[in-house]
C-alpha positions in Angstrom: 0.0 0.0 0.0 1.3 3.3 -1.0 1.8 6.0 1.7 0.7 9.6 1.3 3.0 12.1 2.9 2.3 15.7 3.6 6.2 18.1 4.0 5.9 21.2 5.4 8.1 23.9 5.7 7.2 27.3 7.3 9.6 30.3 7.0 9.6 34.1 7.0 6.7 34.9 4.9 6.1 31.6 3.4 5.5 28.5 3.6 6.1 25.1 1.5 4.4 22.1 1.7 4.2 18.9 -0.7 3.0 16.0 -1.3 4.5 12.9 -1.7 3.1 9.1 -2.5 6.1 6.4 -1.8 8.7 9.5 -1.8 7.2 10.3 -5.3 6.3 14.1 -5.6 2.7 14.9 -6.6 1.8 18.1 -5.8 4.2 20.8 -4.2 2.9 25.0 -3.8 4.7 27.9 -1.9 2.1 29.5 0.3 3.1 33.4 0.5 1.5 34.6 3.3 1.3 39.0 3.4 3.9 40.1 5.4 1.3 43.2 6.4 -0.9 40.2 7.9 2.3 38.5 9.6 3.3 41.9 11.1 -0.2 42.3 13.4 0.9 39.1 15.1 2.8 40.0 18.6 4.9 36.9 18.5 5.6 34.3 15.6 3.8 31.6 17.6 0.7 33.7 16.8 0.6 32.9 13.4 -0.1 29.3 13.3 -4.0 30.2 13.2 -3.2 32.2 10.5 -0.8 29.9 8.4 -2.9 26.4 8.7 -5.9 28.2 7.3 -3.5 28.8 4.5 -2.3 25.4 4.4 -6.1 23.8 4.4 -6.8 26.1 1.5 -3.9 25.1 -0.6 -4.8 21.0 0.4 -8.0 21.9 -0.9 -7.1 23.2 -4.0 -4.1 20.3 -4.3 -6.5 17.8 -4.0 -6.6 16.5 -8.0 -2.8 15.6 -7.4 -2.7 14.1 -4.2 -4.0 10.6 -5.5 -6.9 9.6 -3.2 -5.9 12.5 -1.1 -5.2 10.2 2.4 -2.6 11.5 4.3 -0.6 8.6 6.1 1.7 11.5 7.7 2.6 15.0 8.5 6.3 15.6 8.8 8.5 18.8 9.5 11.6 20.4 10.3 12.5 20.7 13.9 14.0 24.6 15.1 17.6 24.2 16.0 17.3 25.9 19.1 15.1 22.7 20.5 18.9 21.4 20.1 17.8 17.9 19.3 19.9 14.9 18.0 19.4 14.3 14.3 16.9 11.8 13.9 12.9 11.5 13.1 11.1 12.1 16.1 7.1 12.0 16.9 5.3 14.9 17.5 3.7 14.3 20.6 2.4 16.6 23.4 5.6 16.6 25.3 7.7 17.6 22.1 5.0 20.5 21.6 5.0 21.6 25.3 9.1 21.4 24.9 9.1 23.6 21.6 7.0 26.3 23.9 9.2 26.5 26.3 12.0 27.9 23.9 11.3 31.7 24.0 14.7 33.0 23.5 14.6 33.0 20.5 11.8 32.5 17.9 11.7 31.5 14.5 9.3 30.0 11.8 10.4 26.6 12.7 8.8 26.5 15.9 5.2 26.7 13.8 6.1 23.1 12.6 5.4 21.0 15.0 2.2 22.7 16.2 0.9 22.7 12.4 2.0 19.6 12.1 0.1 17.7 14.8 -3.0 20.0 13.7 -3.2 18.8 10.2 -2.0 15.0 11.0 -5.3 14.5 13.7 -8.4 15.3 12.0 -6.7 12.9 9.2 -5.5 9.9 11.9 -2.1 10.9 10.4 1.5 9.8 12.0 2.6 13.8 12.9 6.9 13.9 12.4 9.4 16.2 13.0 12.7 15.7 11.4 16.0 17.3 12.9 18.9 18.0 10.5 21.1 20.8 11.4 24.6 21.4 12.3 26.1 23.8 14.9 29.6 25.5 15.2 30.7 22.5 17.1 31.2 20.5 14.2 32.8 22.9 11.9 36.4 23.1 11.7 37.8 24.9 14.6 39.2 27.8 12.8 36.2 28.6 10.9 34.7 29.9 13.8 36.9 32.9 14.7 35.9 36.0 14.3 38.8 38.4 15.3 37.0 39.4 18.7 37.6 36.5 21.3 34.1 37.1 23.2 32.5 36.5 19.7 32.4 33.5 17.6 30.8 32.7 13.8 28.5 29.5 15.5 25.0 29.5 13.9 22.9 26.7 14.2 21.5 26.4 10.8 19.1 23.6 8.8 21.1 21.8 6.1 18.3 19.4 4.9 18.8 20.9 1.7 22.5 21.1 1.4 22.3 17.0 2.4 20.2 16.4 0.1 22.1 18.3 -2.8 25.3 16.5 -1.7 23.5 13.1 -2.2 22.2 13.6 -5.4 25.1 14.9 -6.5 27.1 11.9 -5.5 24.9 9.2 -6.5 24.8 11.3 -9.9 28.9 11.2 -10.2 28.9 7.3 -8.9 30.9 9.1 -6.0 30.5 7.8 -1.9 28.9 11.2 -0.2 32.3 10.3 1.6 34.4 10.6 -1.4 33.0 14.2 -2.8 34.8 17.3 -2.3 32.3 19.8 -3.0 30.9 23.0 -2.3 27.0 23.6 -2.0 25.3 27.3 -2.3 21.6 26.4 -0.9 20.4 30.0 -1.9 16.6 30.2 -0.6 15.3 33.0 2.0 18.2 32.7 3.6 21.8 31.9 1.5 24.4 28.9 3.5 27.4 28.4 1.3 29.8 25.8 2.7 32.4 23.3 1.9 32.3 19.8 2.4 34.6 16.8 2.2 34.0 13.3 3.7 30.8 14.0 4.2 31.5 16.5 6.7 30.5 20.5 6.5 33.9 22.1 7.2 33.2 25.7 7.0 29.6 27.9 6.3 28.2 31.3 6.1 24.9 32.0 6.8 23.6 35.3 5.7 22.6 36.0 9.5 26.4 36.2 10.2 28.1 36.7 7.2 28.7 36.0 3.9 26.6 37.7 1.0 23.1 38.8 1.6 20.3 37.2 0.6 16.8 37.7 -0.2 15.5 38.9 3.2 18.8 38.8 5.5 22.0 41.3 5.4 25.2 39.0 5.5 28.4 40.5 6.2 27.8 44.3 7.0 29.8 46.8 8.8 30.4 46.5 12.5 31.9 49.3 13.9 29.4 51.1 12.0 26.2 49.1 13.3 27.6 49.3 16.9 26.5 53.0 16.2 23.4 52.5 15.3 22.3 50.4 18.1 23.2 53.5 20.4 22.4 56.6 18.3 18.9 56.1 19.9 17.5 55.7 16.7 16.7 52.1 16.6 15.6 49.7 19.0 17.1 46.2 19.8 13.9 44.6 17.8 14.3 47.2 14.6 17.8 46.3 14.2 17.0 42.5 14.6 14.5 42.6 12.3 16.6 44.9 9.7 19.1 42.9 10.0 17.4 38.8 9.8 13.7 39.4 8.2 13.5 43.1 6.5 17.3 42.7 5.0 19.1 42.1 2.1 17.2 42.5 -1.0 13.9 43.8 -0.1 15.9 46.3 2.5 16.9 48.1 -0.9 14.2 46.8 -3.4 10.8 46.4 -1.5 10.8 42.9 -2.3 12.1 38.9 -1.0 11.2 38.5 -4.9 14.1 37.7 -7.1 12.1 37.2 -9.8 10.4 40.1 -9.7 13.5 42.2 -8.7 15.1 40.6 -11.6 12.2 41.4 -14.4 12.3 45.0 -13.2 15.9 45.1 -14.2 14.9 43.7 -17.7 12.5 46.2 -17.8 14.5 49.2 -17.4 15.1 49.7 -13.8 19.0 50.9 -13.2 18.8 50.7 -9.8 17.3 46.9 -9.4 20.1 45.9 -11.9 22.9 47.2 -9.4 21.5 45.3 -6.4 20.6 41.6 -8.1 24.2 42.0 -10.0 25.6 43.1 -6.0 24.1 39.6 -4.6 25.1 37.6 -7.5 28.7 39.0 -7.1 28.7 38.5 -3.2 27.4 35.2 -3.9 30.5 34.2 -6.2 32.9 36.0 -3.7 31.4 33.4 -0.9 31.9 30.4 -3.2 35.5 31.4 -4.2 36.0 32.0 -0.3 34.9 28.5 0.0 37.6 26.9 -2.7 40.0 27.8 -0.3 39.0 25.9 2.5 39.4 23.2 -0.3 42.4 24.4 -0.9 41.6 24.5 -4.5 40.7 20.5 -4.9 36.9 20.6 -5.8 34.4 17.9 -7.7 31.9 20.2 -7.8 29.9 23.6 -7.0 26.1 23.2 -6.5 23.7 25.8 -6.7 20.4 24.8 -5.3 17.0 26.9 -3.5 14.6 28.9 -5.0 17.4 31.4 -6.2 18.4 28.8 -8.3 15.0 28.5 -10.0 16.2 32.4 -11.8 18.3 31.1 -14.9 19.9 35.0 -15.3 21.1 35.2 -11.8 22.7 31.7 -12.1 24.2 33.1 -15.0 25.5 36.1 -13.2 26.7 33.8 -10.6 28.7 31.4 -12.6 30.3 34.2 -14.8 32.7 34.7 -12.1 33.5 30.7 -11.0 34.1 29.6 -13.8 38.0 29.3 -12.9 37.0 27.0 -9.7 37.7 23.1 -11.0 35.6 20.6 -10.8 31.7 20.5 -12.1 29.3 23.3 -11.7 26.3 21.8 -11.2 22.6 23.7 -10.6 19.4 22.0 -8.9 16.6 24.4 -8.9 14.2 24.3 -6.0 14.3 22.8 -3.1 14.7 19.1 -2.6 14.6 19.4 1.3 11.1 18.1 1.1 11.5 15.5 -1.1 13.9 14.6 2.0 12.0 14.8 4.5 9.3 12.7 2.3 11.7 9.7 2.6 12.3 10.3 6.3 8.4 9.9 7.2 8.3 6.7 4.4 11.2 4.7 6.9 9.0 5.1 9.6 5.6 4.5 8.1 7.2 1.0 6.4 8.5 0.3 9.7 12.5 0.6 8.8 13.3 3.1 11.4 11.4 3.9 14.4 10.4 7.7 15.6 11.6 8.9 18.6 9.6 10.5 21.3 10.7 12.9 24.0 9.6 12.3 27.3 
């Protein structure tokens, strides 16, 4: 018997789901949600009202491709802060109540779960969670310094997509993943370049630290002068946080997270949206050739892969100035981290792997 899976992925303003029969995509739709709407909500945890109304609406309208439409089970990515051991694990009421007691810091990921377990009971659905991150501690040592000893580069960031563009590029190349030497730019909402040999990532940048900007995030920017900003009295703590990781980088100068639409109003005319797309395809290149020399130079292959990648100009733009790195240069639009996290809920539903539960 087939199983029906239902990935979803919430971020910033959007948020991806698909749908999968045996790991076999059927239907897939990125739900952009009006970041006016998102705005009236005090806290993110606010919006999961808001976003599974969305999400019923697009089921709804999915429904033609989704087979018989039965949804065996509802699997998502797990926030990073929860600080979990890669693995599957089962939504249950104790992994929701532990998700709620995060409040540091809070991010679209924590919406996962909670949507997840909503959609999966009304259906008698399995509701997953799957964690797949990496944090400073398993970087290479140096890659972590910063030049200021009380501050570190140590981001915990999701590299379900990066995985899953290593693997397919491997299995493509008849390569072990522990074999490839490779570099992987997973350019979505938020842009990780890294390097990776043996498997392993050895160095990153996430656009909420450094590295270019990306389509709502500010990457590398100066220091010394946004340590004045934060006391000209100007700006609070939460305007610079949000200027600086959700209202950055592209739409900070263009008005939009759109590359698409950034990048048909610079075929249409517009100067000024031609200087900022060309600016992140260029930083973008600079943060791959910065990654060659972790490599030292000995590379398989470069991967570009997200949404970002979907935009055949940009890529364009991008590979003008790599074309010196060896190895292949090889593009996967989209993002495969569902089509991941499809396979993840298929082990468990079959009964290969087992989910773990928190207590």
């Amino acid at each position: 018997m087939p199983f029906g899976v239902l990935v979803l992925y919430p971020e910033d303003v959007t948020t991806r789901i698909g749908f999968f029969t045996d790991g076999a995509e059927t239907a897939r739709r990125e739900i952009r949600h009006d970041r006016g709407e998102l705005s009236g909500f005090k806290t993110i945890s606010g919006q999961w009202g808001h976003r599974l109304r969305a999400i019923e609406e697009s089921l709804a309208a999915m429904k033609a491709q989704m087979s018989d439409g039965r949804i065996d089970a509802v699997i998502t990515p797990v926030c990073p802060s929860l600080n979990l051991r890669g693995g599957v694990y089962s939504v249950s009421q104790a992994f929701i109540e532990r998700a709620n007691r995060i409040t540091s810091h809070e991010c679209p990921l924590d919406l996962g779960p909670i949507l997840a377990a909503a959609l999966a009971r009304p259906r008698n659905a399995l509701s997953l969670a799957v964690a797949s991150y990496i944090s400073s501690d398993e970087l290479e040592p140096f890659s972590t310094v910063t030049g200021l000893p009380e501050l570190s580069f140590g981001s915990v960031v999701e590299t379900l997509n990066i995985q899953s563009a290593l693997h397919r590029f491997a299995g493509e190349a008849g390569l072990p993943v522990s074999g490839a030497s490779v570099i992987v730019a997973d350019l979505g909402e938020n842009f990780l370049i890294c390097s990776c040999r043996g498997g392993r990532v050895l160095d990153l940048s996430d656009s909420n630290e450094r590295g270019p900007f990306s389509l709502s995030k500010s990457g590398s920017i100066p220091a010394a002068r946004l340590v004045s900003m934060a006391y000209s009295g100007l700006w609070s703590i939460g305007d610079l946080a949000n200027n600086v990781s959700v209202r950055g980088g592209l739409e900070s100068y263009t008005g939009s997270d759109d590359l698409n639409d950034v990048m048909e109003r610079y075929d249409g005319g517009d100067a000024f949206a031609g200087i900022v797309a060309r600016n992140l395809a260029y930083q973008t290149a600079q943060e791959i050739s910065a990654q060659a020399t972790v490599l030292q130079g000995k590379v398989d292959a470069v991967i570009l892969t997200g949404v970002c990648a979907l935009n055949a100009q940009f890529i364009e733009l991008v590979m003008e100035r790599i074309g010196w790195i060896p190895g292949e240069k090889a593009v996967y639009p989209g993002e495969d981290d569902l089509r991941s996290m499809a396979r993840f809920a298929v082990t468990v539903l079959s009964g290969r792997e087992e989910a773990m539960t928190l207590a």
